[in-house]
MDTraj code that builds the backbone (N, CA, C; nanometers):
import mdtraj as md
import numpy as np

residues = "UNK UNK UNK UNK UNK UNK UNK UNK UNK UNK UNK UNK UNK UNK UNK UNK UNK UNK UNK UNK UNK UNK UNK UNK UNK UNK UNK UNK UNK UNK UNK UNK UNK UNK UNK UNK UNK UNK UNK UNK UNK UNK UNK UNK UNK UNK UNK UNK UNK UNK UNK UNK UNK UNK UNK UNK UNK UNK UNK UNK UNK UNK UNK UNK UNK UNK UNK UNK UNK UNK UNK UNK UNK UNK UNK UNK UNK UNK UNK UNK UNK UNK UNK UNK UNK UNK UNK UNK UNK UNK UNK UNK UNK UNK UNK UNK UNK UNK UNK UNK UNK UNK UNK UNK UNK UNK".split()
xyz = np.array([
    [0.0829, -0.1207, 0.0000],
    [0.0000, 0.0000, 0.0000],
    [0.0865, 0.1260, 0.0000],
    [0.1753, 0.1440, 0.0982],
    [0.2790, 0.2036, 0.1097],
    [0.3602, 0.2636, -0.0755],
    [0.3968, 0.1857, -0.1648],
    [0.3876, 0.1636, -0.2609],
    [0.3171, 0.2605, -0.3741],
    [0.1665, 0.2222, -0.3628],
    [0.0866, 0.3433, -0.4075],
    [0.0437, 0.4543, -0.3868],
    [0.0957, 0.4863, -0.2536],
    [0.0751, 0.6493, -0.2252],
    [0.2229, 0.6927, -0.2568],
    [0.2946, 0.6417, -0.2723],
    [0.4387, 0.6836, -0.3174],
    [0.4238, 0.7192, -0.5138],
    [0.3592, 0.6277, -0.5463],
    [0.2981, 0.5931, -0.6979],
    [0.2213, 0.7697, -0.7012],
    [0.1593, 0.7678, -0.6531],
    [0.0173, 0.8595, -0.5918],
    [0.1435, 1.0451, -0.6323],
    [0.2019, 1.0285, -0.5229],
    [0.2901, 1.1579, -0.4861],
    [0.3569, 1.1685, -0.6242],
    [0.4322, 1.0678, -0.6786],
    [0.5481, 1.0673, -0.8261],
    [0.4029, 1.1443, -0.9158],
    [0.2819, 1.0661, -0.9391],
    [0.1788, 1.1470, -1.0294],
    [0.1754, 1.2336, -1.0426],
    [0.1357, 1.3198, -0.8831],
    [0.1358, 1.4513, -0.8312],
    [0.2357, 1.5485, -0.8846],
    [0.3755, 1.4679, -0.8423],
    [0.4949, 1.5689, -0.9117],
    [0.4996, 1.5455, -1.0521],
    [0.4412, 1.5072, -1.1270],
    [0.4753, 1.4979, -1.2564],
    [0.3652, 1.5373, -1.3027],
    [0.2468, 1.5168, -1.2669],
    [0.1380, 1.6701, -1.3492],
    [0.1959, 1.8126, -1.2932],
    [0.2343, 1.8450, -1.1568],
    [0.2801, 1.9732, -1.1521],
    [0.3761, 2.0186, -1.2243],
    [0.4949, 1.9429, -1.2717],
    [0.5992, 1.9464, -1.4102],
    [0.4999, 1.9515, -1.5169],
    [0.4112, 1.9255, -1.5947],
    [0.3831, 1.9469, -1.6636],
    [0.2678, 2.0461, -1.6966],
    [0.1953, 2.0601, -1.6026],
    [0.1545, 2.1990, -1.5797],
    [0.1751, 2.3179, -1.5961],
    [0.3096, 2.3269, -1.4820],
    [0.4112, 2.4400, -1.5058],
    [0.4765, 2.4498, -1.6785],
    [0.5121, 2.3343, -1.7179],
    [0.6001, 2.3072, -1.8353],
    [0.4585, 2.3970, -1.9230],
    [0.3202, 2.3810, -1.9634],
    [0.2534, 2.4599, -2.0216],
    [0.2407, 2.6289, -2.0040],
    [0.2590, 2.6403, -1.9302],
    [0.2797, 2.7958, -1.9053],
    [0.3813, 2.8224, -1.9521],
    [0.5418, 2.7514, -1.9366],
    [0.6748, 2.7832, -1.9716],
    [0.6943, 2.7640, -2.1581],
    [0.5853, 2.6678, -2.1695],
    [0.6054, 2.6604, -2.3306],
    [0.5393, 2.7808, -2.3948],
    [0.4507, 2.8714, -2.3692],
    [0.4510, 3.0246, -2.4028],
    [0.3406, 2.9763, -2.5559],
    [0.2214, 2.8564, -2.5569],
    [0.1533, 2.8410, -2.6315],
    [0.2330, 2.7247, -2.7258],
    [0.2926, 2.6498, -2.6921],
    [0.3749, 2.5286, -2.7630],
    [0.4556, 2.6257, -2.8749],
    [0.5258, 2.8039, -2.8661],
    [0.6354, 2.8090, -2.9362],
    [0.7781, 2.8151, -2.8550],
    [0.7983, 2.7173, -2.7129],
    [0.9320, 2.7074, -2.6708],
    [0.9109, 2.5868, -2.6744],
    [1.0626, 2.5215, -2.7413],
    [0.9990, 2.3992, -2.7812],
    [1.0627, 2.2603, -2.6503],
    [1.1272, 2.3053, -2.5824],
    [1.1695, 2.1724, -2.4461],
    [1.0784, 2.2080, -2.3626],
    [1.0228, 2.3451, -2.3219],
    [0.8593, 2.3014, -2.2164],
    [0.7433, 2.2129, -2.3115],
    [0.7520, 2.2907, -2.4072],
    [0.6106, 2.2070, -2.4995],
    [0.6579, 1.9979, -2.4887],
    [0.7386, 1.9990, -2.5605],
    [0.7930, 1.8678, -2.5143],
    [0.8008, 1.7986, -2.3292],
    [0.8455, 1.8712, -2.2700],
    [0.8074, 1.8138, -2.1212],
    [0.6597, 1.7888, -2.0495],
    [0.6018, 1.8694, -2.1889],
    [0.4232, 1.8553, -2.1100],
    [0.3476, 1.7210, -2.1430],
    [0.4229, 1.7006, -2.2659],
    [0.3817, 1.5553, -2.3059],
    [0.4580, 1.4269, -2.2331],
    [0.5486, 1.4365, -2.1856],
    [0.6478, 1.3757, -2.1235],
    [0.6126, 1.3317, -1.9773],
    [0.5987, 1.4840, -1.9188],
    [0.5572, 1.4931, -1.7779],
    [0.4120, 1.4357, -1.7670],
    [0.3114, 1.4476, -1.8727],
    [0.1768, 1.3690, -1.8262],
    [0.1671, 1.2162, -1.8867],
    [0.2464, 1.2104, -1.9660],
    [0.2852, 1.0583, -1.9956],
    [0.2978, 0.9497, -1.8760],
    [0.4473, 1.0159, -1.8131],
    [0.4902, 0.9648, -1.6652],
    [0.3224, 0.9807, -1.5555],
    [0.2973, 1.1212, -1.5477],
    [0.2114, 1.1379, -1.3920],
    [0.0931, 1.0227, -1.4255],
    [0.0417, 0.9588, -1.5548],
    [-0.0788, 0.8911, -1.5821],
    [-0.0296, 0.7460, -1.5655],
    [0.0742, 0.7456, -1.6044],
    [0.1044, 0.5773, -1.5911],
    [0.1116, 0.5374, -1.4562],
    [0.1771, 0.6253, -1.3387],
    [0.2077, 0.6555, -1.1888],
    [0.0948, 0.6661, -1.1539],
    [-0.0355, 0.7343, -1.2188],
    [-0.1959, 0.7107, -1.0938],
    [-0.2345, 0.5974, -1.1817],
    [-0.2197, 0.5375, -1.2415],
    [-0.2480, 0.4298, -1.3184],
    [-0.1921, 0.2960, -1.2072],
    [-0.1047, 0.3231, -1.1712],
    [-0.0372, 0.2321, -1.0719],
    [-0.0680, 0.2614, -0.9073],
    [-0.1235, 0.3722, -0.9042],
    [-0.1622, 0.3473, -0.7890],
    [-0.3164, 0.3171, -0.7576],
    [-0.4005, 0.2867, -0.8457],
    [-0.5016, 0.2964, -0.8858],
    [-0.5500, 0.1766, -0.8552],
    [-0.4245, 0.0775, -0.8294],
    [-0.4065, -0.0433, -0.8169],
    [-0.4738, -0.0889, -0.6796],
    [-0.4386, -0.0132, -0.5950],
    [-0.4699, -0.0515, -0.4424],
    [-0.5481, 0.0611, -0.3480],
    [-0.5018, 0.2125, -0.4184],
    [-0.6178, 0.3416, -0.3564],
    [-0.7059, 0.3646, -0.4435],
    [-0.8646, 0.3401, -0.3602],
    [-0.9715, 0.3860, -0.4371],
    [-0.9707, 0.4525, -0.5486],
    [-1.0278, 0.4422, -0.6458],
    [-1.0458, 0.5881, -0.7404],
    [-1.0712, 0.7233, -0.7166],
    [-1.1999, 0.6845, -0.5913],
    [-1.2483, 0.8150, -0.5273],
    [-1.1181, 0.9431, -0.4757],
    [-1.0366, 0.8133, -0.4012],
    [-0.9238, 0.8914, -0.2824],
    [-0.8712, 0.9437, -0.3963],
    [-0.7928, 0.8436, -0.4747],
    [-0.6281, 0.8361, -0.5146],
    [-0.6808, 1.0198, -0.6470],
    [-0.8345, 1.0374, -0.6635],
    [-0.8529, 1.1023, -0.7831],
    [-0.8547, 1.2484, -0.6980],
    [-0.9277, 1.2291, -0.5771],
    [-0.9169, 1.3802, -0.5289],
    [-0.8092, 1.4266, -0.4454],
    [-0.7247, 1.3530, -0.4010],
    [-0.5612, 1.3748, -0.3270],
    [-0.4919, 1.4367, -0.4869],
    [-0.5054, 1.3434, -0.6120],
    [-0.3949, 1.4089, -0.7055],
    [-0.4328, 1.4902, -0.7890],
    [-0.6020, 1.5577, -0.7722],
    [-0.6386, 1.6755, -0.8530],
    [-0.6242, 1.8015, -0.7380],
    [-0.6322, 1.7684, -0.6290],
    [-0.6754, 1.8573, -0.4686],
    [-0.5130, 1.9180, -0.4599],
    [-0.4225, 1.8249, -0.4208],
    [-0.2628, 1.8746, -0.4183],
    [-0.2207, 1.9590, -0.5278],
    [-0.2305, 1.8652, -0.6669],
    [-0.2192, 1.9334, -0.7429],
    [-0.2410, 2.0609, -0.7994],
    [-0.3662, 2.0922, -0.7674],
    [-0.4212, 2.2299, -0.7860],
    [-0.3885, 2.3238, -0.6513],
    [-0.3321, 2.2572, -0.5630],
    [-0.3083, 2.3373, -0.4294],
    [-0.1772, 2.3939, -0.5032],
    [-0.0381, 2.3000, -0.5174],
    [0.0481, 2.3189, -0.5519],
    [0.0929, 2.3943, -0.7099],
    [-0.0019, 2.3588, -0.8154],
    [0.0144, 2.4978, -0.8805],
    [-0.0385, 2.6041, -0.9082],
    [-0.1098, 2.6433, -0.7769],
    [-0.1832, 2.7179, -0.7468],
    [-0.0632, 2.8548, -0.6392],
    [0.0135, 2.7263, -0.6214],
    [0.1466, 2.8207, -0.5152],
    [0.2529, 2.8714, -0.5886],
    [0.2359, 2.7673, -0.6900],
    [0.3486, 2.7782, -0.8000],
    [0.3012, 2.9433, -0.8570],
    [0.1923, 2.9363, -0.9237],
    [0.1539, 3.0655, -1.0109],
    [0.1684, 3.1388, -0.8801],
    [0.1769, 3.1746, -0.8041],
    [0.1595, 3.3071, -0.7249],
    [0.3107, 3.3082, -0.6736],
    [0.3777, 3.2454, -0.6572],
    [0.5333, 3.2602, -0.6015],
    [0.6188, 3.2927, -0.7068],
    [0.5937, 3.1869, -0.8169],
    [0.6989, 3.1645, -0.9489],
    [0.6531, 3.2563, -1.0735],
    [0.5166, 3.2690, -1.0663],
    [0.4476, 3.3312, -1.1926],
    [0.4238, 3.5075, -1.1360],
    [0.4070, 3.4972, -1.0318],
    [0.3613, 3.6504, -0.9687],
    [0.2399, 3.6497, -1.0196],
    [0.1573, 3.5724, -0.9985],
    [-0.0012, 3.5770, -0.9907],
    [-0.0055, 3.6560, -0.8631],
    [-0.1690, 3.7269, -0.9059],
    [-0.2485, 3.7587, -0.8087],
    [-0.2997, 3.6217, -0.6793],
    [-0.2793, 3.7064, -0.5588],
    [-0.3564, 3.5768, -0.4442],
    [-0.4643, 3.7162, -0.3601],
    [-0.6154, 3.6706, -0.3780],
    [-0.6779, 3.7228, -0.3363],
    [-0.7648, 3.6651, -0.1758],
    [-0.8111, 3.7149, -0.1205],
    [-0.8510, 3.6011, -0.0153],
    [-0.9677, 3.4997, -0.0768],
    [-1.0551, 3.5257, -0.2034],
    [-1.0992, 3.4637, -0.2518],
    [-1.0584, 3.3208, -0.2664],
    [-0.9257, 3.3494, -0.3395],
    [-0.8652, 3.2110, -0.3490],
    [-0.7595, 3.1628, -0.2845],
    [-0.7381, 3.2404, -0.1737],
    [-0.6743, 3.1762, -0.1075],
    [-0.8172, 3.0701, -0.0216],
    [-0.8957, 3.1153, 0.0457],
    [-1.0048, 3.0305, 0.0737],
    [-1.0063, 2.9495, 0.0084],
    [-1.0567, 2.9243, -0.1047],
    [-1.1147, 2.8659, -0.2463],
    [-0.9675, 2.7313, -0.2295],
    [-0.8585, 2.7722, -0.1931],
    [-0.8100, 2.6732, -0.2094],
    [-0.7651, 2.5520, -0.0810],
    [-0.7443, 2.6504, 0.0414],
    [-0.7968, 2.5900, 0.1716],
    [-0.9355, 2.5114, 0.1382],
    [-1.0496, 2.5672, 0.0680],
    [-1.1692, 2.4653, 0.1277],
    [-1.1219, 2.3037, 0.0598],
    [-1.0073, 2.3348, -0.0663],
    [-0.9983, 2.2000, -0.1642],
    [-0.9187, 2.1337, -0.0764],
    [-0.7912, 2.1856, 0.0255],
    [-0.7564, 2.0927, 0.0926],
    [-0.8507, 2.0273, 0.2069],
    [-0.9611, 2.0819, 0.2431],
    [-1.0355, 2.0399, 0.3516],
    [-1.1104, 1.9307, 0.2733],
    [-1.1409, 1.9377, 0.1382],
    [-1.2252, 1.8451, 0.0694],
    [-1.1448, 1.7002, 0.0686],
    [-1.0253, 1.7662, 0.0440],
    [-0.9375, 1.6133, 0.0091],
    [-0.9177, 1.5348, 0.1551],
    [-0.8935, 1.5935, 0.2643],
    [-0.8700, 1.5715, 0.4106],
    [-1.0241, 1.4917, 0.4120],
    [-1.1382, 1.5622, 0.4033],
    [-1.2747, 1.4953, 0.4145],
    [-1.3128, 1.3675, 0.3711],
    [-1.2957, 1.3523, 0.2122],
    [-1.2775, 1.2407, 0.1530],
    [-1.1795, 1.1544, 0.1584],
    [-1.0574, 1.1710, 0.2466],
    [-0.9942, 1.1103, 0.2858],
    [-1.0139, 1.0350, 0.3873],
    [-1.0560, 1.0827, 0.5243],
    [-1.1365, 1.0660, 0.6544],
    [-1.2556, 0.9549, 0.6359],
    [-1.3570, 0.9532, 0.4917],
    [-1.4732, 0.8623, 0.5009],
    [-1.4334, 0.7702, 0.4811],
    [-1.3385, 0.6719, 0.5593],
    [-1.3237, 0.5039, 0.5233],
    [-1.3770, 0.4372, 0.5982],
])
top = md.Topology()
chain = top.add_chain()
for i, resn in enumerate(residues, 1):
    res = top.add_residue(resn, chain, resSeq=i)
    for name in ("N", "CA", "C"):
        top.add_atom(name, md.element.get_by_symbol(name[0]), res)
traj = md.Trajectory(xyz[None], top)
């Protein structure tokens, strides 16, 4: 089990690489981000694909859309100099409380 939340986290970091990598490719004309986005979600799908194995769909889907969107959500406002309003800063606290929640119903 141990295993697939490790599976779970590698996903996590590898849609946030490729995430980021879409913003850095500037509309697919830089051409090693445009290439890492295909790369990076290649890897993060085969990795929830494998953990998919032993954590629910339910969990394993809202831990690696919930983090994920937590984390490049930190990314754009630290790395990108996005706006952080309390809107979304809330907005993104309530997604970690969602994932904590649906985590909790076993």
């Amino acid at each position: 089990m141990i295993n697939s939340w490790l599976y779970l986290i590698t996903a996590i970091l590898f849609e946030v690489a490729g995430t980021t990598s879409m913003k850095l490719s500037e509309g697919f004309t830089r051409t090693i981000p445009s290439v890492l986005i295909f790369v990076c979600y290649g890897v993060c799908f085969s990795f929830l694909t494998l953990a998919l194995k032993k954590i629910e769909v339910s969990v394993a889907y809202s831990v690696w859309s919930g983090l994920g969107t937590t984390v490049i959500a930190t990314i754009g406002v630290i790395w990108f100099r996005e706006s952080m309003s309390w809107v979304k800063f809330i907005s993104i606290a309530l997604i970690i409380i969602g994932v904590i929640g649906v985590n909790s119903t076993k």
